[in-house]
C-alpha positions as CSV (number, residue, x, y, z in Angstrom):
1,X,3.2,-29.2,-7.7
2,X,5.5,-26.9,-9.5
3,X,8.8,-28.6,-10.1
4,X,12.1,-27.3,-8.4
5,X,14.4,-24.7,-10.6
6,X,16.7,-28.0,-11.5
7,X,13.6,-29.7,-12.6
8,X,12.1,-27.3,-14.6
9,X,15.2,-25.9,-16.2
10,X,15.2,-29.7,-17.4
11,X,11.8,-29.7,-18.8
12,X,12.2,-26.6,-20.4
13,X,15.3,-28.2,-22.6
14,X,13.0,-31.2,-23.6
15,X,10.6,-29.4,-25.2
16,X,12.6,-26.0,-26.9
17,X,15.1,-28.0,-28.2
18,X,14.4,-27.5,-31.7
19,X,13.5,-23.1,-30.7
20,X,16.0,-22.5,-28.4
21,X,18.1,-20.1,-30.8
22,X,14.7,-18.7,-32.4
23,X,13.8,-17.3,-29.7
24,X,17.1,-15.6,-28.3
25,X,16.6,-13.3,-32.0
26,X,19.3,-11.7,-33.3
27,X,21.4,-9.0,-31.1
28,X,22.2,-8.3,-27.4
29,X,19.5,-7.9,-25.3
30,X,19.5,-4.1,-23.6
31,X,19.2,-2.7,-20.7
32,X,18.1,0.7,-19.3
33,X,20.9,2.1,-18.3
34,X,21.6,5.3,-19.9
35,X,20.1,4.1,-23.2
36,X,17.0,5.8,-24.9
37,X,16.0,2.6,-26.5
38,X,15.7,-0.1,-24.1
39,X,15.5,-3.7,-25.1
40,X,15.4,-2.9,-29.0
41,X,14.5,-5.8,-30.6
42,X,17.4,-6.1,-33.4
43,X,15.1,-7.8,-35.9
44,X,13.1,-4.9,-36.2
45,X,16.0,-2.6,-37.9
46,X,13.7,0.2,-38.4
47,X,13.3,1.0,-34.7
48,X,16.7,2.9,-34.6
49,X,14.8,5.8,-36.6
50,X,11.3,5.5,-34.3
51,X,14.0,6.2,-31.2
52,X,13.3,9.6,-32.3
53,X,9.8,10.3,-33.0
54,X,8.3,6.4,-32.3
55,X,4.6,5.9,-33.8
56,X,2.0,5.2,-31.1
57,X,-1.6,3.8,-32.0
58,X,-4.2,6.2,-30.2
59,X,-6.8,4.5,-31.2
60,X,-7.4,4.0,-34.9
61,X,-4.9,6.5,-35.7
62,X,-1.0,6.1,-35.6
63,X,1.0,9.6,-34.9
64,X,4.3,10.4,-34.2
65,X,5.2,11.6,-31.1
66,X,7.9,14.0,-29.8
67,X,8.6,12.8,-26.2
68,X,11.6,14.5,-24.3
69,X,15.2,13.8,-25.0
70,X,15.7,12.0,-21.7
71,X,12.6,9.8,-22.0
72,X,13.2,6.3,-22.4
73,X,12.0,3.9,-25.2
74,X,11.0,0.4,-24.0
75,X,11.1,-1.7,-27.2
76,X,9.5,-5.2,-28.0
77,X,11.8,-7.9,-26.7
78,X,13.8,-9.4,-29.8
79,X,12.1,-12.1,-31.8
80,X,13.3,-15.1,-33.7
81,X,11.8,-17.9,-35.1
82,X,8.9,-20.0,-34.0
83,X,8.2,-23.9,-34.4
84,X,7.9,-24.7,-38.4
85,X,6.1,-27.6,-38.3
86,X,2.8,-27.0,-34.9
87,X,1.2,-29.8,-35.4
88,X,4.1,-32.7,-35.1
89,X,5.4,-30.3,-32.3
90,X,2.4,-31.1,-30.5
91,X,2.4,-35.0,-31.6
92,X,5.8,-35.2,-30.0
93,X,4.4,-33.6,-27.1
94,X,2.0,-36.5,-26.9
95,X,4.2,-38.7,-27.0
96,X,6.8,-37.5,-24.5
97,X,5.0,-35.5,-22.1
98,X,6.6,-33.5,-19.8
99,X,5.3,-35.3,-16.9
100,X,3.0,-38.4,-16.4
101,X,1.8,-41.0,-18.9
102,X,1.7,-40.1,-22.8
103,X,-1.9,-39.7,-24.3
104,X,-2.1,-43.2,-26.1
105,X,-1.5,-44.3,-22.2
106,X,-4.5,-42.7,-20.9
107,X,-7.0,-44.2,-23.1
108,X,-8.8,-47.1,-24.8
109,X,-11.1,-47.5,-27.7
110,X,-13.9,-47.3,-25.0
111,X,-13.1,-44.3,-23.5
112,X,-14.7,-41.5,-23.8
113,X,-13.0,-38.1,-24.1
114,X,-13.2,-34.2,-24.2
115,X,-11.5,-31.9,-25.4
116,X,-11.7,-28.3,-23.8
117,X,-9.7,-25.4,-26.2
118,X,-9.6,-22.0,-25.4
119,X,-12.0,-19.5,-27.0
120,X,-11.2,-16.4,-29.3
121,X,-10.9,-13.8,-26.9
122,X,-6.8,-14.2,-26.7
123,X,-4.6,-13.6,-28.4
124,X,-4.8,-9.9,-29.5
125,X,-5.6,-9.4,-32.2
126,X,-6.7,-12.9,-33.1
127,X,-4.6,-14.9,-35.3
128,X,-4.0,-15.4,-39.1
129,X,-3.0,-18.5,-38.8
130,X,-4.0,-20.1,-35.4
131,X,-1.9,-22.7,-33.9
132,X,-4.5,-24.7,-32.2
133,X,-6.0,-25.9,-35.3
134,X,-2.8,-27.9,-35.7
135,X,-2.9,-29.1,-32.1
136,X,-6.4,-30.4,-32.3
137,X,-5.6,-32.0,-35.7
138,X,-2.6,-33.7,-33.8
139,X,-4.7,-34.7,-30.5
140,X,-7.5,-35.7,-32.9
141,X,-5.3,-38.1,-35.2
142,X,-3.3,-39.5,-31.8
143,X,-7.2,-40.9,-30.5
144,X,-8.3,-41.9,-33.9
145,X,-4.5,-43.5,-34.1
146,X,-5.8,-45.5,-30.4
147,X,-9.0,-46.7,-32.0
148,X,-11.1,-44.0,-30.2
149,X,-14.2,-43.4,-32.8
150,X,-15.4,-40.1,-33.8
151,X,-18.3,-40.2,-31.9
152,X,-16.3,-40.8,-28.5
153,X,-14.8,-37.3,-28.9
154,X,-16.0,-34.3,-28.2
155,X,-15.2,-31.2,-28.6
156,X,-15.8,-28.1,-26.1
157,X,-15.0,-24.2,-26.7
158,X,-13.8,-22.9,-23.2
159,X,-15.6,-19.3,-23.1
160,X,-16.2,-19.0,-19.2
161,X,-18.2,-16.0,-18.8
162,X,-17.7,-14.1,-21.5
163,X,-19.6,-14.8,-24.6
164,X,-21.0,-17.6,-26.5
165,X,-18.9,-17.4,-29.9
166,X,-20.0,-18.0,-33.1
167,X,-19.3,-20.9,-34.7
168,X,-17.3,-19.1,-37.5
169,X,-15.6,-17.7,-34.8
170,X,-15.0,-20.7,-33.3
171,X,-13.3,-22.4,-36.4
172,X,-10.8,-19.7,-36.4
173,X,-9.4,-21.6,-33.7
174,X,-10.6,-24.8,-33.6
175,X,-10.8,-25.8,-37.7
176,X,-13.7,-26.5,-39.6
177,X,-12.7,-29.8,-40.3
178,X,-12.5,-30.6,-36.3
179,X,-15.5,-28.7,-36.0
180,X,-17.9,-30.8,-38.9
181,X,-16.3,-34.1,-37.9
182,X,-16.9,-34.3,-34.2
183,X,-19.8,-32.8,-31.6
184,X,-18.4,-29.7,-31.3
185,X,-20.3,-27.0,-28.3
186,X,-19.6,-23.6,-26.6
187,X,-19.9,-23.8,-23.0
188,X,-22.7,-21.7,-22.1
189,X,-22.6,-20.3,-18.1
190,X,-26.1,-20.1,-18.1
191,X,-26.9,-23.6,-19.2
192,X,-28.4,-25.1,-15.4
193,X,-29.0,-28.2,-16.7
194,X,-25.7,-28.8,-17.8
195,X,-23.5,-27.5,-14.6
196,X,-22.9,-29.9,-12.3
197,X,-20.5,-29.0,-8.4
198,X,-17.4,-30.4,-8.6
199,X,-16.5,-29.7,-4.9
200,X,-15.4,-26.7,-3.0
201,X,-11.6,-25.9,-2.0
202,X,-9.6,-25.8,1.0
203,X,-11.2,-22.1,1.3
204,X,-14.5,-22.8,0.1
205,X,-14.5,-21.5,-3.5
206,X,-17.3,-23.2,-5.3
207,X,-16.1,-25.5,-8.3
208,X,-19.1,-26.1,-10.3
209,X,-18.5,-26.7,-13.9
210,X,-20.0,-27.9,-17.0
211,X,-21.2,-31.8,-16.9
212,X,-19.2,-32.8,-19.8
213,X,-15.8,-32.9,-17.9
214,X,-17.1,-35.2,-14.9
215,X,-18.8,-37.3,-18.0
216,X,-15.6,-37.8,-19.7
217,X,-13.4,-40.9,-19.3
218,X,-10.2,-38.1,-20.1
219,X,-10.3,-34.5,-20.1
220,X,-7.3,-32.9,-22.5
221,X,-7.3,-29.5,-22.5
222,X,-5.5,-27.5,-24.7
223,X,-4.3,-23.6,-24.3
224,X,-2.0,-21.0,-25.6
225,X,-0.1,-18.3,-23.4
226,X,1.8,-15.6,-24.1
227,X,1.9,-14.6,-20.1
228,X,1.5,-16.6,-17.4
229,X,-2.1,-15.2,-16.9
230,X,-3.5,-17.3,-19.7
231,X,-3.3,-21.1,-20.2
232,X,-3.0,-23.3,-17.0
233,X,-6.2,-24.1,-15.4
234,X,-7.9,-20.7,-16.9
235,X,-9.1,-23.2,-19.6
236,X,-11.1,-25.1,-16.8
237,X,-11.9,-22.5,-14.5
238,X,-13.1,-20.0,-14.8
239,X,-13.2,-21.0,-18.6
240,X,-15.9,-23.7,-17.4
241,X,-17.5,-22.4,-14.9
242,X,-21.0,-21.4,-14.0
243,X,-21.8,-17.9,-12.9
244,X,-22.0,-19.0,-9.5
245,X,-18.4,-20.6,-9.7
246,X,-16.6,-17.8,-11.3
247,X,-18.2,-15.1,-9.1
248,X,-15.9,-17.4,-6.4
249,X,-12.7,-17.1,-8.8
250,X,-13.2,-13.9,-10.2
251,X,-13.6,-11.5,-7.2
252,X,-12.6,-8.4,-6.6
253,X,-10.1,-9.0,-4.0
254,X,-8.9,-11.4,-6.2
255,X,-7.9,-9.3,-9.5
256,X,-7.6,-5.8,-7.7
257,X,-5.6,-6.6,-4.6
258,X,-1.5,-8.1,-4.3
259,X,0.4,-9.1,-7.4
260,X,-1.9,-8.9,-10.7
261,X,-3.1,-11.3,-12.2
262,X,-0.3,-12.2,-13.9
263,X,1.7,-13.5,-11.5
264,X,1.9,-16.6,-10.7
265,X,1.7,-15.9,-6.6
266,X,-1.3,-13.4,-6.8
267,X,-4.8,-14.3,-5.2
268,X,-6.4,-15.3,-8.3
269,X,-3.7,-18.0,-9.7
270,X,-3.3,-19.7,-6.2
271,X,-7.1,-19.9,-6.0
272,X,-7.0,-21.2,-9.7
273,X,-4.7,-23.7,-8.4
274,X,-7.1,-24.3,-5.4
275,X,-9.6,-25.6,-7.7
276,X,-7.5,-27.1,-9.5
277,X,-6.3,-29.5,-6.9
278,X,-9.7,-29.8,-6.5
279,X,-10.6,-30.6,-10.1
280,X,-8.0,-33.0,-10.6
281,X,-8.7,-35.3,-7.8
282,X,-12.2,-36.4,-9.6
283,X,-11.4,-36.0,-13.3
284,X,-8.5,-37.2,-15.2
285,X,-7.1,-34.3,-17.4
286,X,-4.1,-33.9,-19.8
287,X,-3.0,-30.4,-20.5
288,X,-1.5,-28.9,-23.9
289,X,0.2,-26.1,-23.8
290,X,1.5,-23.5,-26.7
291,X,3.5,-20.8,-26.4
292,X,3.0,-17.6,-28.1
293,X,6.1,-15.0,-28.9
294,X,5.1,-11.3,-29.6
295,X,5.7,-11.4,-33.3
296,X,2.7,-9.1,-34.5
297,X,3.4,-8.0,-38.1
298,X,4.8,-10.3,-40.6
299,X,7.4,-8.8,-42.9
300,X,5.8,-6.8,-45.4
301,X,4.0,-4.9,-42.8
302,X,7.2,-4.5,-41.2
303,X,8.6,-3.2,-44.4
304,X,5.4,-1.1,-45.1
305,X,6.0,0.6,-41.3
306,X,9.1,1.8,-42.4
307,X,9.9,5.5,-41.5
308,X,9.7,7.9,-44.0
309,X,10.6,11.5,-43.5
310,X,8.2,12.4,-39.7
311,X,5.3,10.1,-40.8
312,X,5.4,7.0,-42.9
313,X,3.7,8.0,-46.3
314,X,0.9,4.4,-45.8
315,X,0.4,5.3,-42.2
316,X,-0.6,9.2,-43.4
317,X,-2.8,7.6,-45.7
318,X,-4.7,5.8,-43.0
319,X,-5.0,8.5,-40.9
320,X,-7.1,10.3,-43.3
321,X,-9.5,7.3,-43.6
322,X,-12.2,8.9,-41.4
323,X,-12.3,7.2,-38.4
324,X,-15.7,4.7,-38.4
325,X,-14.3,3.5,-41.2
326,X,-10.8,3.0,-39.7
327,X,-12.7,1.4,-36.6
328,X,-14.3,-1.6,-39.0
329,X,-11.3,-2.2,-40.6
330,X,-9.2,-2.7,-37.5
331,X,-11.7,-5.7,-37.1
332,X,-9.6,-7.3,-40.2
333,X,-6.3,-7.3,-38.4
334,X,-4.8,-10.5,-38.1
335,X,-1.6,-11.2,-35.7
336,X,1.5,-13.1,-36.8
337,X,2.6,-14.6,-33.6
338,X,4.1,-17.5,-33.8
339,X,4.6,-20.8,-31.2
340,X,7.8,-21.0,-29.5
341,X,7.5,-24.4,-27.7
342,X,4.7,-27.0,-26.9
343,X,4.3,-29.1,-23.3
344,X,2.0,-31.2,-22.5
345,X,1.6,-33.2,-19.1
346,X,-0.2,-32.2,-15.8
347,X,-1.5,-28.7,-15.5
348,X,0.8,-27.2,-12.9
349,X,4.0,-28.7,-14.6
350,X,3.1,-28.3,-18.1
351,X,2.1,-24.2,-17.4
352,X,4.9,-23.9,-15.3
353,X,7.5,-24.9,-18.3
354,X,5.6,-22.6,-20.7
355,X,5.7,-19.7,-18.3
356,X,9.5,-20.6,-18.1
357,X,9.9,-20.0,-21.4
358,X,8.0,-17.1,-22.0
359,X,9.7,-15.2,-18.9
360,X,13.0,-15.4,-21.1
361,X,11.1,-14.7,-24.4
362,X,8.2,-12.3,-24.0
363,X,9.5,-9.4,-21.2
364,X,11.7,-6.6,-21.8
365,X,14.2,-5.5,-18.8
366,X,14.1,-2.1,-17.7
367,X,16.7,-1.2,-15.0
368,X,13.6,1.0,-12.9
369,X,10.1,1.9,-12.7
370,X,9.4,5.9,-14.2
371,X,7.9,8.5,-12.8
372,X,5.6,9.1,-15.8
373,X,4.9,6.2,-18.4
374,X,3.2,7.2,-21.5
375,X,1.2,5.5,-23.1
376,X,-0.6,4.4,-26.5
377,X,-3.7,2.3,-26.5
378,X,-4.6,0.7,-29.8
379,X,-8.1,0.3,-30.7
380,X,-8.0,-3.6,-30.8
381,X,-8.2,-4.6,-27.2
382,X,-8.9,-8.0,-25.2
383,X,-13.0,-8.5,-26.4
384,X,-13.6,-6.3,-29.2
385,X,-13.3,-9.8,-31.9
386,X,-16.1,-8.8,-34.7
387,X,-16.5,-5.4,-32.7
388,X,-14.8,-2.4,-31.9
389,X,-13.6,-1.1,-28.8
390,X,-15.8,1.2,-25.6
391,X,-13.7,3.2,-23.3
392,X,-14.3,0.6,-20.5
393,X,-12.5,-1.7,-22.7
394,X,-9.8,1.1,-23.6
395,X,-9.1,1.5,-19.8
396,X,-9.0,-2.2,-19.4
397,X,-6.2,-3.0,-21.5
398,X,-4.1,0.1,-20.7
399,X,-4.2,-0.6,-17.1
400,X,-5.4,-4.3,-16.5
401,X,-3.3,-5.9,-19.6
402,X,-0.9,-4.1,-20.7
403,X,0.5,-2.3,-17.8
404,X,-0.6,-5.1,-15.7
405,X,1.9,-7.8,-17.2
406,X,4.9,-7.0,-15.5
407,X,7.4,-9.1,-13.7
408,X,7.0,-8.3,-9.6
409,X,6.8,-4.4,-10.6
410,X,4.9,-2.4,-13.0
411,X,6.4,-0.1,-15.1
412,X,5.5,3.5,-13.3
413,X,6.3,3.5,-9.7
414,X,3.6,3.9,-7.3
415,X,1.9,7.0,-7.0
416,X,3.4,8.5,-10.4
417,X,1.7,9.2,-13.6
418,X,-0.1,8.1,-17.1
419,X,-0.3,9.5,-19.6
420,X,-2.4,7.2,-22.3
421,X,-3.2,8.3,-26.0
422,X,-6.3,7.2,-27.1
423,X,-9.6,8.8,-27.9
424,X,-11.9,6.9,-25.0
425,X,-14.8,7.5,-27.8
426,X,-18.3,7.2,-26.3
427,X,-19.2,4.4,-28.6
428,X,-20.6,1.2,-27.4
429,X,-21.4,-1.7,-29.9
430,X,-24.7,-3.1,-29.4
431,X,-25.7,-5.9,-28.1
432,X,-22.2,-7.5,-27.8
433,X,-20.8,-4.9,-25.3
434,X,-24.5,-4.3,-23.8
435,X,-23.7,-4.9,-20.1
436,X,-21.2,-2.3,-20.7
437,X,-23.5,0.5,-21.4
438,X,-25.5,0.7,-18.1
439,X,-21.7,-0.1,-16.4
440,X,-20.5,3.1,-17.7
441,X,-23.2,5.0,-17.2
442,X,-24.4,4.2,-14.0
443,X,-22.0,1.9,-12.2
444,X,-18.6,4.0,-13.2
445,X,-20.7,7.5,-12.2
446,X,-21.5,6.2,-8.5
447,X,-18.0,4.4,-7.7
448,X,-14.9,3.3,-9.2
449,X,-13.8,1.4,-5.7
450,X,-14.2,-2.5,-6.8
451,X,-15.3,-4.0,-3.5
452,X,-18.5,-1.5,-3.4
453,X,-19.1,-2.3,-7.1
454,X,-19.4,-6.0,-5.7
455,X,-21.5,-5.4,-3.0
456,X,-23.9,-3.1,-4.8
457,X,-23.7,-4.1,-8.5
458,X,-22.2,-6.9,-9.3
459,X,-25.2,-9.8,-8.3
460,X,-28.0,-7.3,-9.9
461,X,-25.9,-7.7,-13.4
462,X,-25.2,-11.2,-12.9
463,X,-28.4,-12.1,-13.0
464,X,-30.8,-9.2,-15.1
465,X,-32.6,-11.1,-17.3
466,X,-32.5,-9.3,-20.1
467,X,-27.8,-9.5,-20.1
468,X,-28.7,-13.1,-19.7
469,X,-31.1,-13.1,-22.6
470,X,-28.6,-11.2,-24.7
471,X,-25.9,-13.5,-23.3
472,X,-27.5,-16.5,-24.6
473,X,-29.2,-15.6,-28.1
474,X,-27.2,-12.6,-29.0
475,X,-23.7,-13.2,-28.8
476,X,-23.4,-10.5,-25.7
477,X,-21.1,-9.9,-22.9
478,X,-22.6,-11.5,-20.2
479,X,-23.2,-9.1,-17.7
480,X,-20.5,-9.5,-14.7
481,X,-17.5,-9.4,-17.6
482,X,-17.2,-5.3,-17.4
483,X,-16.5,-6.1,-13.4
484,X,-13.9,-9.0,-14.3
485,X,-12.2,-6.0,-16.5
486,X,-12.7,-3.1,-14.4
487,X,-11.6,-5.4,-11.1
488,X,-8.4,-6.6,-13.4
489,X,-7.7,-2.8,-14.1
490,X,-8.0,-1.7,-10.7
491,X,-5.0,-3.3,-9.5
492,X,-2.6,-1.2,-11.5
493,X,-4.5,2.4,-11.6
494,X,-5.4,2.1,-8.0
495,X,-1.1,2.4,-7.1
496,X,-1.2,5.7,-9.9
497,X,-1.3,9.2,-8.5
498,X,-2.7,10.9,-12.0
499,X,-3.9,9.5,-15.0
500,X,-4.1,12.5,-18.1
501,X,-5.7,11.1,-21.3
502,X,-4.9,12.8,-24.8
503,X,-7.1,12.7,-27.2
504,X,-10.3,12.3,-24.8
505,X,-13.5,14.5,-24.5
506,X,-13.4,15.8,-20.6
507,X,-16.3,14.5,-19.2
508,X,-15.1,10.9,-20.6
509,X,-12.1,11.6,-19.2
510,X,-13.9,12.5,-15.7
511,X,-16.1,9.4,-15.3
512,X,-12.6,7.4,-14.7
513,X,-11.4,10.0,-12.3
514,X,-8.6,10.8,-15.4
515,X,-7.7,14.3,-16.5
516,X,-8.1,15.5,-20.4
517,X,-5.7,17.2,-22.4
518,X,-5.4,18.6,-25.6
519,X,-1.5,17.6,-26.3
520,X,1.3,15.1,-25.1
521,X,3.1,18.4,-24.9
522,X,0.6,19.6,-22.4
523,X,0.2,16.7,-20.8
524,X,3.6,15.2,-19.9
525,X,3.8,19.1,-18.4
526,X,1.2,18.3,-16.1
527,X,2.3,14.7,-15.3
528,X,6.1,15.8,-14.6
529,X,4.8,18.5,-12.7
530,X,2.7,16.0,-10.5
531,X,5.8,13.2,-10.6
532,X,8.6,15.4,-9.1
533,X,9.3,18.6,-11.8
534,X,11.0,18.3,-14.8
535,X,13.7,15.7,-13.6
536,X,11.0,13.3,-13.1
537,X,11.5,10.2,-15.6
538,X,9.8,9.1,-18.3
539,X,9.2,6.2,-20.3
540,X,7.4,4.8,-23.5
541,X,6.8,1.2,-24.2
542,X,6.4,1.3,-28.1
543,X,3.1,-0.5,-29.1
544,X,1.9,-3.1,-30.3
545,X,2.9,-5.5,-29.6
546,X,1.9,-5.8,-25.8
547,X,4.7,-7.6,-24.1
548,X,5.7,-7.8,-20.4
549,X,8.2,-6.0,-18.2
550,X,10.9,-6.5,-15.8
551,X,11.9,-4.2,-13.4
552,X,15.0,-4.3,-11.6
């Protein structure tokens, strides 16, 4: 059960002690009213000069736009400093769990134990220095410390249905040491033999998940958030599910219809807690949880981003980088973001004092939604690690991430306008994002309404044999993800009157229902025309980082 305000407020203190003022960062927090810059985050000191001509990703390339004098600039929540030390953050976690019985509590030197981490995909971009390689070092060395062997642990990469990782994709997450010490697997969707039913819900959503967690003695599962959409029982389900079971979790009316995903009441997380009620009357399970600020650069990037004159001199240097080249090398980037506070206990209660903390750390306030919202969309998106994005992909994150994660209302007001920067190149990489291909290209041309996709599409990709093949020996998509994004998407651009892209060839533009345009100039034109004349608002988040919003 999630605990009462009281309770929670209580929890939250016992395990942010030691961050409470990091996270605060220096400054007051702003507000819309009247301000160009909203929220600026005061230890970023060069964002005073970008309320001018801010720098927007469009793609690969970074440009500086000239939005109207009235717009208004939504800037990163402030930042401040993270945990120092992960890893002993995590063992006091262990110890003194926000709810329940500590780990040494829950086992013996006989039991037998798994533990579940969350794959790659999140955050993004991934991480230089990944916090859950501490956090499995400290889980590891708290069974070791209760006489569990080696050989009693096992360790399993939660990659639902997504894609089986590589393994040195895995250790940038999990550790090579953790990795060559214990039996260490990638759950694998497809894997019959080793899915076993769990039960179904009060509604009858199918639990059936893989047959390590029922043949555990202790389950610990261990997740980082930086929005209440991620960690909880996402690490379980779907993240363990069979194709069968997450076709029940991940529906259509779940993702597109009510509150996104992101918030806690929509469909998707009450039937995530469904199962999980489910789930937790048959296995034993202890949750981790980390959370993640929105610290993306460290400080000599910072430095390096530092306006000079219209265009800062390194980031007209990588504009000229022709673009495949840029594309690669965006693969390389490697996020700073840094853990703000560690709980660990039952699922509900654990995620609920993490998404506590990260609705005071990770959301900027804006006093109302705008008419017209532009927006930039880098080219590292949610499932482009070791490959570059597709415009499915692009689409996904402007409308199902980052305009998605929003607190109750999303940042343009229903039935306004978009306006996204970005290319939307044509590209797909091969085999990774091969289910997307045929999904653009056939699916996207005959609807974009997600309940027909499902009834006409979606079981013919879930089960082609030739996705599943690629799924399984080529590190590929599996073939119902593009649905999962597109469904995710839907939910915001179904509430948005026009969507204009900049930068995008027309008949690319076309197969998402968007408009193209040559220029913001021309395009926020043609949006304020559409959202109410030239009075009609408008506002910029300034990205990255991605972070949530709060409308009044």
């Amino acid at each position: 059960m999630r605990p009462c305000a009281r309770s929670r407020q209580r929890l939250l203190g016992r395990f942010t002690s030691e961050v409470v003022e990091g996270w605060r960062g220096p400054g007051k927090e702003g507000s819309a009213g009247g301000s160009r810059r909203q929220n600026l985050a005061g230890s970023l000191p060069w964002l005073d000069d970008l309320a001018v001509r801010p720098l927007f990703y469009s793609g690969t390339e970074v440009i500086a736009a000239t939005l109207p004098e009235d717009a208004r600039l939504v800037m990163p929540p402030p930042i401040g400093s993270g945990i120092g030390d992960v890893k002993a953050a995590v063992a006091r976690a262990l110890e003194q769990p926000v709810d329940g019985k500590p780990l040494d509590e829950r086992v013996s030197e006989l039991s037998r134990v798994l533990l579940v981490y969350d794959a790659p995909t999140f955050p993004v971009p991934s991480l230089r220095v990944d916090p859950r390689i501490a956090a499995i070092e400290a889980i590891l060395e708290a069974l070791a410390a209760r006489g569990l062997p080696r050989e009693s642990v096992t360790l399993l990469c939660s990659t639902g249905v997504t894609r089986l990782y590589r393994n040195t994709e895995i250790a940038r997450v999990a550790g090579v040491t953790a990795l060559a010490s214990h039996t260490a697997l990638c759950h694998d969707a497809e894997a019959i033999d080793r899915l076993v039913e769990v039960g179904k819900t009060s509604e009858g959503e199918l639990v059936e998940l893989n047959a390590a967690v029922t043949e555990a003695d202790l389950v610990v599962s261990l997740a980082v958030a930086q929005a209440p959409v991620q960690g909880g029982w996402t690490t379980l389900i779907p993240g363990l599910a069979s194709v069968a079971c997450a076709r029940t979790f991940l529906t259509a009316k779940n993702l597109a219809e009510g509150a996104t995903p992101f918030d806690p009441s929509s469909r998707f997380q009450k039937a995530l807690r469904r199962g999980g009620r489910l789930l937790e009357r048959k296995v034993s399970i202890f949750h981790v949880e980390l959370a993640l600020d929105t610290r993306l650069w460290f400080k000599p990037v910072i430095n390096l981003l530092r306006p000079e004159g219209e265009v800062p001199a390194p980031v007209a240097a990588w504009d000229r980088i022709p673009e495949p080249i840029r594309a690669r090398a965006s693969r390389l980037f490697r996020s700073e973001y840094q853990t703000i506070g560690v709980a660990a206990g039952s699922v509900n209660v654990a995620h609920a004092a993490v998404c506590d903390l990260l609705s005071s750390s990770n959301y900027a306030k804006v006093d109302s939604p705008a008419d017209v919202v532009v927006l930039g969309v880098p080219a590292v998106t949610p499932h482009t690690l070791g490959s570059y994005d597709n415009p499915v992909l692009d689409v996904a994150s402007a409308f199902g991430y980052v305009l998605a994660w929003h607190d109750g209302k999303p940042l343009v007001r229903k039935g306004g306008a978009v306006v996204l920067l970005t290319p939307l190149h044509e590209r797909f990489d091969r085999p990774t994002h091969l289910p997307y291909v045929e999904f653009y290209e056939k699916v996207l041309a005959e609807t974009r309404e997600p309940a027909e996709m499902a009834e006409r599409h979606e079981a013919l990709f879930s089960g082609r044999p030739e996705y599943v093949a690629a799924y399984r020996r080529r590190h590929a998509y599996h073939g119902i993800q593009p649905f999962h994004a597109w469904y995710q998407a839907w939910n915001v651009l179904s509430r948005v009157g026009k969507v204009i892209v900049v930068g995008a060839q027309e008949q690319t533009a076309r197969r998402f229902g968007f408009e193209s345009a040559k220029s913001l100039e021309d395009a926020l034109g043609r949006a304020r025309d559409f959202a109410g004349g030239p009075t009609a608002s408008v506002a910029a988040p300034v990205l990255p980082p991605a972070f949530g919003i709060k409308v009044a």
